[in-house]
DSSP file (Angstrom, degrees, kcal/mol; ACC not computed):
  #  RESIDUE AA STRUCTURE BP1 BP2  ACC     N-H-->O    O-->H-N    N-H-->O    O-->H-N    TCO  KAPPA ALPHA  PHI   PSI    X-CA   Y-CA   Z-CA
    1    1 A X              0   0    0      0, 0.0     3,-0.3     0, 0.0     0, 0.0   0.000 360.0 360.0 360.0 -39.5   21.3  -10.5  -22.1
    2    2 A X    >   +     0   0    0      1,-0.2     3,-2.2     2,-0.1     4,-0.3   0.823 360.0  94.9 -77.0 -47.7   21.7  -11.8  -18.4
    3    3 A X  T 3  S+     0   0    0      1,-0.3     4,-0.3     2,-0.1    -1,-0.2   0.626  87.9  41.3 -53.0 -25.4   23.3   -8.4  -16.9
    4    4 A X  T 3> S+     0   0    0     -3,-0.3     4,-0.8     1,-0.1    -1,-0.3   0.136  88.0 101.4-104.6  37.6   19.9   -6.7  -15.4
    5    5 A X  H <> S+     0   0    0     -3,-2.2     4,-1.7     2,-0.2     5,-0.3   0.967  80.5  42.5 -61.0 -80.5   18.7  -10.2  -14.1
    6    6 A X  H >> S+     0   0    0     -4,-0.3     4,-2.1     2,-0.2     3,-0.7   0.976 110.2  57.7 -46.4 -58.4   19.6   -9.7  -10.2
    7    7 A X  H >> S+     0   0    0     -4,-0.3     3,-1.8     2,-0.3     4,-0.9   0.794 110.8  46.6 -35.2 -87.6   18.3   -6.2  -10.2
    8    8 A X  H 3X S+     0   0    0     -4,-0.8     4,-2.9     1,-0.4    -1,-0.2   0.410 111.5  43.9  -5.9 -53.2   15.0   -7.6  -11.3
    9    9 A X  H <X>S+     0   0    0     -4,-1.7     4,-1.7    -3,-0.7     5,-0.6   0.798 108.0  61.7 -83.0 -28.5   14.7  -10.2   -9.2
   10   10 A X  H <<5S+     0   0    0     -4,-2.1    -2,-0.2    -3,-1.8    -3,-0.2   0.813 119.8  36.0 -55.2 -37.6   15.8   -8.0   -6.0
   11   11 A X  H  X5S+     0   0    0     -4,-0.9     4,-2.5    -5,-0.3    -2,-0.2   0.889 115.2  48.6 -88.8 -63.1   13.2   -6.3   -6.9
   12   12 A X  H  X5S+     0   0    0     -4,-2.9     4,-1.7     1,-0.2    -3,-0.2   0.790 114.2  44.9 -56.4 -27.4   10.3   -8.7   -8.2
   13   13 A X  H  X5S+     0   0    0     -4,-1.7     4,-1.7     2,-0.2    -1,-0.2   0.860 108.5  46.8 -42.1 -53.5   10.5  -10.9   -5.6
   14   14 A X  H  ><S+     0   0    0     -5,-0.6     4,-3.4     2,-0.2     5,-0.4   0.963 115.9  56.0 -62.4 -57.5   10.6   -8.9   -2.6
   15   15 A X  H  X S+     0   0    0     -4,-2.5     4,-3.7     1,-0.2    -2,-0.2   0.946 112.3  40.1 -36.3 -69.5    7.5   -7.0   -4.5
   16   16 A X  H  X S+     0   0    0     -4,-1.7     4,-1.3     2,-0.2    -1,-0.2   0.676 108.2  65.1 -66.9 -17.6    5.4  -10.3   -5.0
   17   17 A X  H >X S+     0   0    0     -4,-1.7     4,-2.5     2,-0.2     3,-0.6   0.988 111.3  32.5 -22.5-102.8    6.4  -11.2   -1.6
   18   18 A X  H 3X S+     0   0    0     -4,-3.4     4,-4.1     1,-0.2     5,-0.4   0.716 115.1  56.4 -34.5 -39.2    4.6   -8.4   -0.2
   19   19 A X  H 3X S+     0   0    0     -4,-3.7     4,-2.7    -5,-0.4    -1,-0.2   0.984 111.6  39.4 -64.4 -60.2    1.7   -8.1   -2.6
   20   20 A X  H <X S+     0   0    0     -4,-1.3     4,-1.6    -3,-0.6    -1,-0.2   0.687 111.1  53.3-104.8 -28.4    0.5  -11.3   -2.4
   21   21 A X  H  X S+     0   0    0     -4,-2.5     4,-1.1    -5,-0.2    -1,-0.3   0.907 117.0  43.1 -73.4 -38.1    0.8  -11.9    1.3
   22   22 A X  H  X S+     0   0    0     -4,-4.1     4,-0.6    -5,-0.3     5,-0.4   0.826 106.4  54.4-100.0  -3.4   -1.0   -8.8    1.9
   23   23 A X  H  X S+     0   0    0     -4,-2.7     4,-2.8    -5,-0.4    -3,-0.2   0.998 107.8  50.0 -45.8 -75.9   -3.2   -9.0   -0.2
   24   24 A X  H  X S+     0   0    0     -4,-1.6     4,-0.6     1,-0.2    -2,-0.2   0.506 115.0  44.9 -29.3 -35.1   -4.2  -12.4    1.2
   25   25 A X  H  X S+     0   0    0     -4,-1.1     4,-1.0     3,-0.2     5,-0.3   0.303 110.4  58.2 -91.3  -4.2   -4.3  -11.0    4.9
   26   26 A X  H  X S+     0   0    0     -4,-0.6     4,-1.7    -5,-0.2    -2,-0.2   0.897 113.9  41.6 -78.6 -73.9   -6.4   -7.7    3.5
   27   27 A X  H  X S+     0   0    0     -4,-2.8     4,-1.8    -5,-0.4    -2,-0.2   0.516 107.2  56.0 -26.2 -51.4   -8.7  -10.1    2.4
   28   28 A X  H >X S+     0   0    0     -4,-0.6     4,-1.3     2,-0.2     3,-0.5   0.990 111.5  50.0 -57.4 -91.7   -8.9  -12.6    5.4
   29   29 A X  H >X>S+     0   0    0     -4,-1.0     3,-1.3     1,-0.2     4,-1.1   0.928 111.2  46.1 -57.0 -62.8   -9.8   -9.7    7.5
   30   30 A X  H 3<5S+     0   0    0     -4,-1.7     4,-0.4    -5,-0.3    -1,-0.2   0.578 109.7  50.6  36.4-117.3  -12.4   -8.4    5.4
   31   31 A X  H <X5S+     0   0    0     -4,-1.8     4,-0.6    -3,-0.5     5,-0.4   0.640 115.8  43.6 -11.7 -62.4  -13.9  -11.1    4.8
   32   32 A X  H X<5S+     0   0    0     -3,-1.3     3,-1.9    -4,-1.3    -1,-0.2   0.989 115.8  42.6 -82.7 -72.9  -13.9  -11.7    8.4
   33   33 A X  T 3<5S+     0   0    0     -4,-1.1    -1,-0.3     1,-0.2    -2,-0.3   0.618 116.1  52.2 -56.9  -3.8  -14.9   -8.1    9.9
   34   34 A X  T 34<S-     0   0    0     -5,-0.5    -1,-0.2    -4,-0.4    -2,-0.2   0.339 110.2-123.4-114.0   2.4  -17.8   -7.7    7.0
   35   35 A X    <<  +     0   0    0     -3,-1.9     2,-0.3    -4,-0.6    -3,-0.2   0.863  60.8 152.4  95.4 117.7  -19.2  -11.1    7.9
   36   36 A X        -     0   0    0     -5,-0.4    -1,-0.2     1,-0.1     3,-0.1  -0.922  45.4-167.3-172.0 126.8  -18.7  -12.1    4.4
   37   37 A X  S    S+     0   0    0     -2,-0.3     2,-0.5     1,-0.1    -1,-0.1   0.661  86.7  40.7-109.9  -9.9  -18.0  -16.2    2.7
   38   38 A X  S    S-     0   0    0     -7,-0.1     2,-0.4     0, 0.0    -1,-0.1  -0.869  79.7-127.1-122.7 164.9  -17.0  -14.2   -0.6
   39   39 A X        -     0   0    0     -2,-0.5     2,-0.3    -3,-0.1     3,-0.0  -0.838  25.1-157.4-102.8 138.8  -15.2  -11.5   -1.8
   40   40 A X    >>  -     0   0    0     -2,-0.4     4,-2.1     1,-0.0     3,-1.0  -0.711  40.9 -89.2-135.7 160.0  -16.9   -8.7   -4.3
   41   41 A X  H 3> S+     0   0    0     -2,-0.3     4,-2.6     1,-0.2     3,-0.1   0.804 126.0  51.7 -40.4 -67.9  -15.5   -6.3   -6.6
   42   42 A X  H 3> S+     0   0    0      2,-0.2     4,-2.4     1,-0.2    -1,-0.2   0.718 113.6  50.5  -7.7 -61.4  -15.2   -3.3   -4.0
   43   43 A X  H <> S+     0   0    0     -3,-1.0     4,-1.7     2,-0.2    -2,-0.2   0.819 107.2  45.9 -61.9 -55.2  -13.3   -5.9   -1.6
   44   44 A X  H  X S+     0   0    0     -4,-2.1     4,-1.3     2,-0.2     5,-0.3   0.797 117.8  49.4 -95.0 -37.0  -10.6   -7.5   -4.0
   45   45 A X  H  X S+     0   0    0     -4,-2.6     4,-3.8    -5,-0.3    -2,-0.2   0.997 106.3  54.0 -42.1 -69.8   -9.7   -3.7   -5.1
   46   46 A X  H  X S+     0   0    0     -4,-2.4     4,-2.2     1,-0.2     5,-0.3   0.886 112.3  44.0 -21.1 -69.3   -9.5   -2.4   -1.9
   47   47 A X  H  X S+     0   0    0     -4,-1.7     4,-1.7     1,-0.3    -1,-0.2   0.810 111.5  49.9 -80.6 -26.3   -7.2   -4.8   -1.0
   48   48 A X  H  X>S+     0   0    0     -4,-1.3     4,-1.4     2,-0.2     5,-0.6   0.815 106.2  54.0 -31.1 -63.4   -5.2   -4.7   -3.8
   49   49 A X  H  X5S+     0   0    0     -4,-3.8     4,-1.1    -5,-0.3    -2,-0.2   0.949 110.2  46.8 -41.7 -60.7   -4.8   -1.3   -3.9
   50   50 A X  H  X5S+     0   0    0     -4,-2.2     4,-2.3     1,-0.3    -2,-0.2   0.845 117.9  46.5 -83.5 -38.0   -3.6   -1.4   -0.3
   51   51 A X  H  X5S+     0   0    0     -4,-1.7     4,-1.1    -5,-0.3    -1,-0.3   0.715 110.7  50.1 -73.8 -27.8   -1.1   -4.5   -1.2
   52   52 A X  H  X5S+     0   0    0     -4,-1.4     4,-2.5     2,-0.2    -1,-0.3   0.754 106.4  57.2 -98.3 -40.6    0.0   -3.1   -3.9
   53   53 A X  H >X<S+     0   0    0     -4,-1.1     4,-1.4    -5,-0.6     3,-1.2   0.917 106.9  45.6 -22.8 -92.3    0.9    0.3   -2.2
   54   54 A X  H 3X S+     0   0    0     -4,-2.3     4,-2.9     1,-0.3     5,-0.2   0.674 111.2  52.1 -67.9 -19.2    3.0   -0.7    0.2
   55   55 A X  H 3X S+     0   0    0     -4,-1.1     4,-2.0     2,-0.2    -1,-0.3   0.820 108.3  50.8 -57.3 -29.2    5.0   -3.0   -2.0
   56   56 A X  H <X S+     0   0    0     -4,-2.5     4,-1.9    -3,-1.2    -2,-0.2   0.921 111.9  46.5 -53.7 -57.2    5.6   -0.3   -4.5
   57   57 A X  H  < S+     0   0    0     -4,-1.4     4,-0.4     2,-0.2    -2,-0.2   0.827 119.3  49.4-108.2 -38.7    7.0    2.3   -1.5
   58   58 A X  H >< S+     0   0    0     -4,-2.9     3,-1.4     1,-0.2     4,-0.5   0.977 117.4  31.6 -68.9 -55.3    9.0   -0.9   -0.4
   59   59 A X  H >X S+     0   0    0     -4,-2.0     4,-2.7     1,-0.2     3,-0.7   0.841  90.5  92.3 -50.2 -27.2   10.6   -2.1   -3.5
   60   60 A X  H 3X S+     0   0    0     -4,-1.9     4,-3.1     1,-0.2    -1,-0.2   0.913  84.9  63.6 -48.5 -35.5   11.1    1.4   -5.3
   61   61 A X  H <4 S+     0   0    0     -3,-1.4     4,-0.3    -4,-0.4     5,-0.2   0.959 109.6  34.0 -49.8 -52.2   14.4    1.3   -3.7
   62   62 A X  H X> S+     0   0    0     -3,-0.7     4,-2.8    -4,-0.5     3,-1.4   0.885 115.8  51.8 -68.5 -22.1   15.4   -1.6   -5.4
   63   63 A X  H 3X S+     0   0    0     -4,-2.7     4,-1.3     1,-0.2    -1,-0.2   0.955 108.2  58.8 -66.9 -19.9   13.4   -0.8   -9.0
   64   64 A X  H 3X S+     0   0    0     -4,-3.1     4,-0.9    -5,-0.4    -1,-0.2   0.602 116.1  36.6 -87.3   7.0   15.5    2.9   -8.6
   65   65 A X  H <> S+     0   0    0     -3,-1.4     4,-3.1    -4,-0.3     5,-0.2   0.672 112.1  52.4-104.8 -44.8   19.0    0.4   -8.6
   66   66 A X  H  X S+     0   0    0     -4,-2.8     4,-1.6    -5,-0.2    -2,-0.2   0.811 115.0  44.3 -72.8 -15.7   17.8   -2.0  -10.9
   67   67 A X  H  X S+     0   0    0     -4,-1.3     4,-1.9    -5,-0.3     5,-0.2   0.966 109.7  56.4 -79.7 -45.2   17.0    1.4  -13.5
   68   68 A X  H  X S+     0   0    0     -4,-0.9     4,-2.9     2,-0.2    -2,-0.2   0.895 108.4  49.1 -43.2 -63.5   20.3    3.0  -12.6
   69   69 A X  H  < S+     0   0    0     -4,-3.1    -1,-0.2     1,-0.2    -2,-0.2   0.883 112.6  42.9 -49.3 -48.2   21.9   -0.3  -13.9
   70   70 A X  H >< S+     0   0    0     -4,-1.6     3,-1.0    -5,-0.2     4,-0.3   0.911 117.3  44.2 -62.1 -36.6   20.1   -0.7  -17.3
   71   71 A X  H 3< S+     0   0    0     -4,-1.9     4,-0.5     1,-0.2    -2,-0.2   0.986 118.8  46.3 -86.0 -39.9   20.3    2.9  -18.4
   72   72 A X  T 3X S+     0   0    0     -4,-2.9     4,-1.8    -5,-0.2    -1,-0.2   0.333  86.5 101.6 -71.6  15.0   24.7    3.0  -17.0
   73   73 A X  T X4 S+     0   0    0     -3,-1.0     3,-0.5     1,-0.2    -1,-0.1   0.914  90.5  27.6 -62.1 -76.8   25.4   -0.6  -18.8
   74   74 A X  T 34 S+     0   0    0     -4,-0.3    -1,-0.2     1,-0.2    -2,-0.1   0.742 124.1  56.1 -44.9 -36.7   27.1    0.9  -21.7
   75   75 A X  T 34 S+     0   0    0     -4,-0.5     2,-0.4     1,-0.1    -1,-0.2   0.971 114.1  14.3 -65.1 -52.4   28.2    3.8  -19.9
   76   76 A X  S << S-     0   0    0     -4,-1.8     2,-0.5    -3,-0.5    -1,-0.1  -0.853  82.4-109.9-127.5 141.8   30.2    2.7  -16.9
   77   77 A X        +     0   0    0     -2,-0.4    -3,-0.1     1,-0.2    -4,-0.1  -0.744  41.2 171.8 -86.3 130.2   31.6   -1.0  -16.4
   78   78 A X    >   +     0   0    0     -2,-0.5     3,-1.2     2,-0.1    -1,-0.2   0.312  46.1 102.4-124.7   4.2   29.4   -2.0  -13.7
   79   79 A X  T 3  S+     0   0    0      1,-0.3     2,-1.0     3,-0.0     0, 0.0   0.758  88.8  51.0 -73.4 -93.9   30.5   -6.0  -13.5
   80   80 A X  T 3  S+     0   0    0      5,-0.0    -1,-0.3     2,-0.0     2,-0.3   0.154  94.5  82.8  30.3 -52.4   32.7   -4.8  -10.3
   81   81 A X    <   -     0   0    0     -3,-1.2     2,-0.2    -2,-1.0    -3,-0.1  -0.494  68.5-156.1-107.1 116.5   29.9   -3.1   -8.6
   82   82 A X     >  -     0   0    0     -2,-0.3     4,-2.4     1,-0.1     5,-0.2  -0.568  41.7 -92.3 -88.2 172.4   27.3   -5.5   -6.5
   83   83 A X  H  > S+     0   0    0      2,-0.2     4,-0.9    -2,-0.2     5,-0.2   0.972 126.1  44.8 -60.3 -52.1   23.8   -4.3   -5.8
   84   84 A X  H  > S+     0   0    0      1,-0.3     4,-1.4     2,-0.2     5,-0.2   0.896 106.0  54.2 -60.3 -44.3   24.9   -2.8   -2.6
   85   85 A X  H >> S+     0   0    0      2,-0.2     4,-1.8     1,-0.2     3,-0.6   0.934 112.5  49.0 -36.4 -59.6   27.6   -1.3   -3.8
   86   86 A X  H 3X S+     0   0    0     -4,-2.4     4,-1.1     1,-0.3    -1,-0.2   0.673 108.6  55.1 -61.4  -7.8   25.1    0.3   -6.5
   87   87 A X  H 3< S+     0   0    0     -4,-0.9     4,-0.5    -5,-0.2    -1,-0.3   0.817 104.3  45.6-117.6  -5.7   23.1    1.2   -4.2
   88   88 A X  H << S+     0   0    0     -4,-1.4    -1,-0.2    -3,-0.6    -2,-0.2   0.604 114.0  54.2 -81.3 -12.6   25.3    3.4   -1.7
   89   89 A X  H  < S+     0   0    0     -4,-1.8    -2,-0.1    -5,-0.2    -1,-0.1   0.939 111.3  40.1 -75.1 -41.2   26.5    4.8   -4.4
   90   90 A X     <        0   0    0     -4,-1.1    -2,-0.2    -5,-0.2    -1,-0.1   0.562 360.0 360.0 -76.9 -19.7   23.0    5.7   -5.5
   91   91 A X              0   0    0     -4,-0.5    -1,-0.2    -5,-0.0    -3,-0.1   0.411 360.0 360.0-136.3 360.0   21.5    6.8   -1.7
């Protein structure tokens, strides 16, 4: 039940990390350069979008380790194997 846990978090973390901090600094400028005391539909997409980009193109490394592991449980005894390990194997 436990075994794709660390994958998961290696990846969801790092992910929400990013999202949400840039998000928060997409916004903040904004905000700032559009003279603006709220944020509008347009605005909070935008920056979203952008935040959510570049956390996707960082984390895929980890989501493409953490997939490798769920689909090779049964197959291959992987308790041996750290995430780094899995992931030179894998790049």
């Amino acid at each position: 039940l436990w075994r794709g846990w660390s994958p998961s978090l290696m990846r969801d973390l790092p992910f929400s990390a990013v999202y949400w901090t840039g998000y928060e600094y997409l916004k903040r400028k904004a905000l700032l350069t559009l003279d603006r005391k709220e944020t509008n539909f347009l605005i909070s997409f935008a920056c979203g979008a952008l935040s959510g980009s570049l956390a996707a193109f960082l984390t895929t490394p980890f989501d493409v380790v953490k997939t490798h592991r769920q689909v090779t449980l049964g197959e291959v005894k992987l308790t041996v194997l750290s995430q780094l390990q899995m992931a030179s194997l894998l790049f």
